[in-house]
N, C-alpha and C positions, 0 to 999 in steps of 0.2 A: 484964370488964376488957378481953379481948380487942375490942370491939364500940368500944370507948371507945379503946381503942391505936391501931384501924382507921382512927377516924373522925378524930384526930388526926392522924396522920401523913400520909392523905391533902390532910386539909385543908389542910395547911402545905405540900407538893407540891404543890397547885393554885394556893393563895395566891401560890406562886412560880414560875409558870407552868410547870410541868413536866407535859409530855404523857406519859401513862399508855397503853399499849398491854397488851391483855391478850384470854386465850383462856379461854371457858367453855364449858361443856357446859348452862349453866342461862342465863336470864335473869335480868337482878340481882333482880327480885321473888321470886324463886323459891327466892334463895338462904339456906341453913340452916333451909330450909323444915323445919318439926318439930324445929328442933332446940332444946333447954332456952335459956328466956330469950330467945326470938328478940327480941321487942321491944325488949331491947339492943340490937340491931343494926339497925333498922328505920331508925334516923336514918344509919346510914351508908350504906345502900340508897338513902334518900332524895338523898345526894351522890351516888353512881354517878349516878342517874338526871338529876340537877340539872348534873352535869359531864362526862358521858362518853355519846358517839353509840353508838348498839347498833347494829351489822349483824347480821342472820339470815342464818346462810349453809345451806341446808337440801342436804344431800345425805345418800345414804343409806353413802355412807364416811365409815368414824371414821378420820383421814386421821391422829389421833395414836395408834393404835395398828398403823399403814400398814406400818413398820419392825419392828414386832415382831412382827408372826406368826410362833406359833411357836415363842415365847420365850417361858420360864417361868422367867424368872429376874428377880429385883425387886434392887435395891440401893438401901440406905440409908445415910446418914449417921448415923453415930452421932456424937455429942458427949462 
């Protein structure tokens, strides 16, 4: 379901020309690699790939963990 939420909500975001900016640690092929039922999701990898430029930015700083060294402290949103 979530694969199907994805592929929807993007699509209609694209359809209506709204640029998507976003940061991963994976390549969209890569993504929910192993995880149950991927092949749900395969078509919406397909859009990333079909709608969105991938820059590799290769350094050896995780520049989003930059500010936290250190910290061991996580907060969550509960509902």
């Amino acid at each position: 379901a979530d694969a199907l939420l994805l592929s929807q909500l993007f699509g209609e975001m694209w359809r209506r020309g709204l640029v998507v900016v976003a940061t991963s640690n994976r390549p969209p092929g890569d993504l929910y690699e192993g995880g149950i039922n991927r092949g749900y999701f395969l078509p919406f990898i397909d859009m990333l790939r079909r709608h969105c430029i991938v820059h590799e930015f290769k350094s050896s700083t995780d520049y989003r963990r930059l500010l936290s060294d250190g910290i061991d402290e996580y907060f969550f949103v509960a509902n």
